[in-house]
N, C-alpha and C positions, 0 to 999 in steps of 0.2 A: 839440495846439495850442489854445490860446486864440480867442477870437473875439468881436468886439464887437457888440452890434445896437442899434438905437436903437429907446426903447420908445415908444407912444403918447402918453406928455406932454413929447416933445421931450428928453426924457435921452439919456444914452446907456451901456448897462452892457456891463460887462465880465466875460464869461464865463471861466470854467479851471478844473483838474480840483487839487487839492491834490497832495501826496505820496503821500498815499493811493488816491488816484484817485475822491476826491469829489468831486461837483458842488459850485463855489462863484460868486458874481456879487457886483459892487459897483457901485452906478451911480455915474456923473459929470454935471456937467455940460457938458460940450464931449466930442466925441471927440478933440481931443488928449491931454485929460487921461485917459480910457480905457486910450485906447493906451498914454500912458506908463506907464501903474502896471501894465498886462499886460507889458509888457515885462521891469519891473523885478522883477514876480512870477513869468514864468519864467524869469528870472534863478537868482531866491532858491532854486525849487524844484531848476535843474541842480544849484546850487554846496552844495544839501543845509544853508541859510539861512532855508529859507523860514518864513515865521511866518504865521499865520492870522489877516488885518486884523480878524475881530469876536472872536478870544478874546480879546484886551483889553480888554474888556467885563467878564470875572467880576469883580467884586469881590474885595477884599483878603481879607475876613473868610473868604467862602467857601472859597478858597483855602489859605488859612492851616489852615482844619482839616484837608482833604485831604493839606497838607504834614505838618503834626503825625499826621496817623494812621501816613502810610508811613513815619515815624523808627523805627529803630529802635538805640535806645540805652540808658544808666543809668537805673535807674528816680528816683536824687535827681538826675541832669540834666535828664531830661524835667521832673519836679515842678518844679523849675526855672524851665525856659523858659515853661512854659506857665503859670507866674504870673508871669513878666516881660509875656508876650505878652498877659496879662489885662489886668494893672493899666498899662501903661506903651503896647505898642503898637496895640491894635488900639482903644483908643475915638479916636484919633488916621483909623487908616486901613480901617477895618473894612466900610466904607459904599462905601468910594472903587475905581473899577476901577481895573484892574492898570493898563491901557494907558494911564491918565490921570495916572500918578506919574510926575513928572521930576524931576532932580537938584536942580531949582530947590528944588521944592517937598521932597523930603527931606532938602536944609542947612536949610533952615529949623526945619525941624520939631526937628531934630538942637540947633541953634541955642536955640529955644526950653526943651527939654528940661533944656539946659547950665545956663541961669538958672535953674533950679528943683530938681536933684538932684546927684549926686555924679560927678565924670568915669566910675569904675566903672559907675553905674547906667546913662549916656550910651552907654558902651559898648556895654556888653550889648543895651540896646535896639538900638541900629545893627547890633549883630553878627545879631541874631533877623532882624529886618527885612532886611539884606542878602541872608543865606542863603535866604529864601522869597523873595524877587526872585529870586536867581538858579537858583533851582527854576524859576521859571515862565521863566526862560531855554531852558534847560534841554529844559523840555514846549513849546515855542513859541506861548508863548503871549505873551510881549513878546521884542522885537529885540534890547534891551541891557540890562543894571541899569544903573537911575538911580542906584543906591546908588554907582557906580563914583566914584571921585574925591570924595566927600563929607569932610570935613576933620571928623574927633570931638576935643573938648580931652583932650589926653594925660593920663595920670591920673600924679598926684604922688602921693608915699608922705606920710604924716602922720606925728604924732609915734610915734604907737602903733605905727606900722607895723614900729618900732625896737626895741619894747618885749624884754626878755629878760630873764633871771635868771641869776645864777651861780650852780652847782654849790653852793657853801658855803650860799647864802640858799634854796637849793631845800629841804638838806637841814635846816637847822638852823631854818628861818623857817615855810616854807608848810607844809611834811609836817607836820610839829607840831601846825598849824590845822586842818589836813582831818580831819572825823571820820573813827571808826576804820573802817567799813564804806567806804571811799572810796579812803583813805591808800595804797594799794596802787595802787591805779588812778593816781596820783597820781606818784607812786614810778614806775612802768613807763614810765609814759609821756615825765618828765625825764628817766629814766635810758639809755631805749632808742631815744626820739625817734617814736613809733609814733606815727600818725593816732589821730585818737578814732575811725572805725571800727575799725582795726585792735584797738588795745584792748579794745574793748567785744564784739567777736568772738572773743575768744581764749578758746580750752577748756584745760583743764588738759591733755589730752595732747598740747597744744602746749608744754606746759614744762618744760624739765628742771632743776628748781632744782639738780642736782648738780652738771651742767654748768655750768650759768650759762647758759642760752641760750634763746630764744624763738624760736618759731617763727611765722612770717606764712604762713597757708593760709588764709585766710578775712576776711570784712568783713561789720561792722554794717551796713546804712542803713536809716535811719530817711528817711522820706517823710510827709508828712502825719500825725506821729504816730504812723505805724507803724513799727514798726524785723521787719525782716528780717534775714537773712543771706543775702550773696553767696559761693560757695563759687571763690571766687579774689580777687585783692586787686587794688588799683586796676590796677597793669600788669604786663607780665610781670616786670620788675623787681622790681616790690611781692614777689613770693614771694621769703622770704629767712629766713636766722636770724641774729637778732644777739642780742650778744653783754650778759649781764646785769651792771652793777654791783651790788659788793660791797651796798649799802645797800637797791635794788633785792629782791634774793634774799630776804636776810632779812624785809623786810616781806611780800614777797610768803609767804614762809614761816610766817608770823602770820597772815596773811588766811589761809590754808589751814585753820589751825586753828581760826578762829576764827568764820567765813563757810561753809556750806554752798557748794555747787555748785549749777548751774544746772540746769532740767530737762535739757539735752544736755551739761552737763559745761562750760558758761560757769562762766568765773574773776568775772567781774562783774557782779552783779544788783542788781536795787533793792531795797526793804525789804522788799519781799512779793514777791519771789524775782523778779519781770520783767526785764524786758530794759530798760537805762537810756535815758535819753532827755534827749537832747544837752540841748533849750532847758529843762528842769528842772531838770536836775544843775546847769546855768550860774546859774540864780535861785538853787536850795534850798542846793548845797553850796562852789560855785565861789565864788562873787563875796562870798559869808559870809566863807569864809575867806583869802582875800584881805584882809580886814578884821581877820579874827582876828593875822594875820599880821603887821600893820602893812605890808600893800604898798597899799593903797586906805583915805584918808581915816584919822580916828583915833578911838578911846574913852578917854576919862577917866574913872577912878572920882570922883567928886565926894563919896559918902559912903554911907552903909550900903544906901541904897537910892535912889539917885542915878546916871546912868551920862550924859557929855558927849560927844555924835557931833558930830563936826569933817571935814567935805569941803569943796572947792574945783568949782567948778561950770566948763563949758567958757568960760565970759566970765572965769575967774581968780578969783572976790569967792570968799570963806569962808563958809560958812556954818555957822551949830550949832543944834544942837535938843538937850534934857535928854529921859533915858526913867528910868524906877523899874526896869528893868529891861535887864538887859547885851544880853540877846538884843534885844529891840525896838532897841536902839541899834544894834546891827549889821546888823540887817535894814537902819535904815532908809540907813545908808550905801552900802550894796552894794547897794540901790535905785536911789538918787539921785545918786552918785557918777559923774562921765562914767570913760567910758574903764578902766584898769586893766590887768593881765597877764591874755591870752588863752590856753585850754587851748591851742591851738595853738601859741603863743608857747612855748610847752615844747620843741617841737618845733625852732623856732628856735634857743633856746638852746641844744638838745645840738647840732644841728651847728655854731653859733660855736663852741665847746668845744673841739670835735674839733680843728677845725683851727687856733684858736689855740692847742691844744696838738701841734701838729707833724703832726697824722695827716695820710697823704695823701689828697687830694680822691679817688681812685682806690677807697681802701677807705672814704671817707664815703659816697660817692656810693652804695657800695653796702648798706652798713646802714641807709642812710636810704630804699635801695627806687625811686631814680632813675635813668631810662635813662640819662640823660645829665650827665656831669660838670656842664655849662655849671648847669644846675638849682639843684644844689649850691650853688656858687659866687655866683649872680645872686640865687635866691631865701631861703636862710635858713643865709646867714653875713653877720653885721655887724661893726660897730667892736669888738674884746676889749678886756679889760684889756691895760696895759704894750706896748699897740701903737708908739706914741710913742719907748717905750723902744727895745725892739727894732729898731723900724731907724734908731735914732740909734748904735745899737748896731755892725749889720751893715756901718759907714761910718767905724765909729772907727780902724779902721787901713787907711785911702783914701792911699794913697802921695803922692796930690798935697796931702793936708791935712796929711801929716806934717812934723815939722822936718828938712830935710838937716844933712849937714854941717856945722861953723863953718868 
C-alpha cells in the first residue's frame, strides 16, 4: 500500500512501490491532490496500466536509438528508416521528452511537414514517429500515442505513377537502345516481371534457357552502396519460377555468350565484373536509353557534327540545347528531363499484359511472387489497350438493348 507524509516545507508526497516493487514518491501540493494521484496509481498498477509519471522525461532522440537498436529487420528498410528518422524526424523531436508530445502538437508538426514535401514523404515520417511512440507505450513509459487519431494528406498517384510500356515498344523500341552488356537484363525483367533485386541476383544455375524458366532463390540489396545478397526473396511467395518469353531466352542466350559470369555464377555484372548498382545503371545506362529509344525527350541530327536535345520540363515549357556530339546530347536529356519509364515500371507493364490478355489474377498473382491476389490487382495493373472496346463489346448482345419483334 501507498502512503502519504508531509515533508518539512509544507508539501506533501506520495509514496508507492511500482510493478516491480521499486520505491517511487511524487510531491503535491495539497494532500488531496496526493491522495488522488495514489489512488489512481494503485489503480494503474492492479489493472497492469500503470506507467511511471518521471519516464516521460527521456527524450525522443534518446529513445529513438534504443528503439532502432532492438528492430530487427531488412537491412534496405532499416537504411531506410533511419534516414527518414535523420533528415525528416528527429531534428523536429529529438530534444523533446516523450511525456511532453500531445496530439496537438504532432497534427502540427504532420501539418507543417504537408507544406513542404510529398504526401508519401508525410507518411513515412508519421508512420516512423507513430511506431516509436507506441514502443514507448508499450515500455510504459507514456499512457497513450499522441500519434492516435493524427489525420496525414492521402497520397494521390501522379502521372508517372501510370507510366507503362507495351510488349511491342519494349521489344522493338527500348531493347534495341540498351547497350549490349545490359539488354538482357533488360529483356528479363519486361519479359518476367522480376524486381531489380531479383534480377541482379540471379545466378545462372537459376536458368534453364531449355525450359524457358527462371528461378527466384535469392536477392540483390544494395544499402548504402553496398550491394549484398539476401539468400531468400522478398516473401515467401517471392520463391517461385516463371515462365521465359520467347525474345527473353534468346537474348538472354547472347548475354551468355557474350558476358562472362560473375564471381558466384551472377548472370549480371558491371564492366569490371561487380555487382551492379541500382542509382548508376539508372544515370549511366537507363535514363540514356530511354532517350536513345525515343521514350524521354528527343535528338535531331542537325548536321555532320551537330546533334538537337529537345525536353519538356515539369512546368510544360520545351526546351533545346545543340551538342557537336550524339552522346553529350543524350546525356544531357536524361539528365534534365523530368520523370520518364521507371525500371520498375517494367514490372507494371508485365502484369497489365497478363491480364489484359486473359490470364487469371490467380496465376499472375503467382509469377509476380504476391501473397495475395488483391496486390496484384490494386498495385500493378492499369488501364490496357482496347479496354473501351471490350466491354462495349461484352454488352453488345444485352437483351434489353436488342430489337424485339415488329
Amino acid at each position: 500500500m501507498g502512503h502519504i507524509i508531509k515533508t518539512p516545507a509544507g508539501t506533501y508526497r506520495a509514496n508507492w512501490r511500482d510493478a516491480t516493487g521499486k520505491q517511487k514518491a511524487k510531491t503535491f501540493k495539497t494532500k488531496k491532490a496526493a491522495a488522488s494521484f495514489l489512488a489512481d496509481t494503485e489503480s494503474t498498477i492492479t489493472r497492469g496500466t500503470y506507467v511511471d509519471p518521471h519516464a516521460g522525461r527521456l527524450r525522443f532522440g534518446k529513445y529513438a536509438d534504443r528503439w532502432q537498436e532492438a528492430r530487427n529487420g531488412e537491412l534496405a528498410t532499416m537504411a531506410r528508416d533511419i534516414s527518414i528518422l535523420r533528415t525528416h524526424v528527429l531534428p523536429r523531436w529529438r530534444d523533446v521528452p516523450i511525456g511532453s508530445i500531445d496530439y496537438t502538437a504532432v497534427q502540427g508538426w504532420v501539418s507543417d511537414v504537408a507544406r513542404r514535401r510529398s504526401p508519401a514523404t508525410v507518411a513515412e515520417c508519421f508512420r516512423l514517429t507513430s511506431a516509436i511512440l507506441r514502443s514507448a507505450v508499450r515500455d510504459r513509459l507514456i499512457g497513450v500515442n499522441p500519434c492516435e487519431g493524427v489525420k496525414v494528406p492521402p497520397r494521390r498517384k501522379k502521372d508517372m505513377d501510370e507510366r507503362i510500356i507495351s510488349r511491342a515498344d519494349l521489344v522493338a523500341r527500348l531493347l534495341p537502345a540498351v547497350p549490349d552488356r545490359y539488354r538482357a537484363l533488360v529483356a528479363l525483367a519486361g519479359g518476367t516481371g522480376l524486381r531489380w533485386g531479383e534480377c541482379t541476383g540471379l545466378r545462372w544455375e537459376c536458368l534453364d534457357l531449355d525450359a524457358g524458366t527462371a528461378s527466384v532463390v535469392r536477392v540483390a540489396v544494395e544499402v548504402a552502396g553496398s550491394v549484398t545478397v539476401k539468400p531468400y526473396p522478398k516473401s515467401r511467395a517471392g520463391r517461385r519460377a516463371v515462365p521465359l518469353p520467347e525474345f527473353a531466352t534468346e537474348i538472354l542466350r547472347a548475354h551468355r555468350e557474350a558476358f562472362p559470369a560473375g564471381p558466384i555464377g551472377e548472370v549480371f555484372t558491371n564492366s569490371t565484373g561487380g555487382p551492379l548498382r541500382r542509382t548508376l545503371f539508372r544515370a549511366r545506362v537507363w535514363r540514356p536509353s530511354l532517350v536513345r529509344a525515343g521514350l524521354l525527350g528527343r535528338i535531331d541530327r542537325m548536321g555532320h557534327f551537330k546533334w538537337r536535345a529537345t525536353w519538356v520540363d515539369s512546368e510544360g515549357i520545351e526546351w533545346t540545347a545543340e551538342f557537336t556530339t550524339e552522346r553529350d546530347a543524350i546525356a544531357h536529356v536524361a539528365k534534365l528531363a523530368p520523370g520518364g519509364l521507371r525500371f520498375h515500371d517494367l514490372r507494371h507493364s508485365y502484369a497489365t499484359e497478363l491480364v489484359s490478355r486473359g490470364v487469371p489474377v490467380n496465376d499472375v498473382q503467382a509469377v509476380m511472387g504476391h501473397e495475395k491476389p488483391s496486390t496484384t490487382l490494386n498495385l500493378y495493373t492499369h488501364q490496357s489497350d482496347g479496354r473501351d472496346k471490350r466491354i462495349r463489346e461484352a454488352f453488345a448482345d444485352d437483351p434489353l438493348t436488342a430489337e424485339g419483334p415488329e
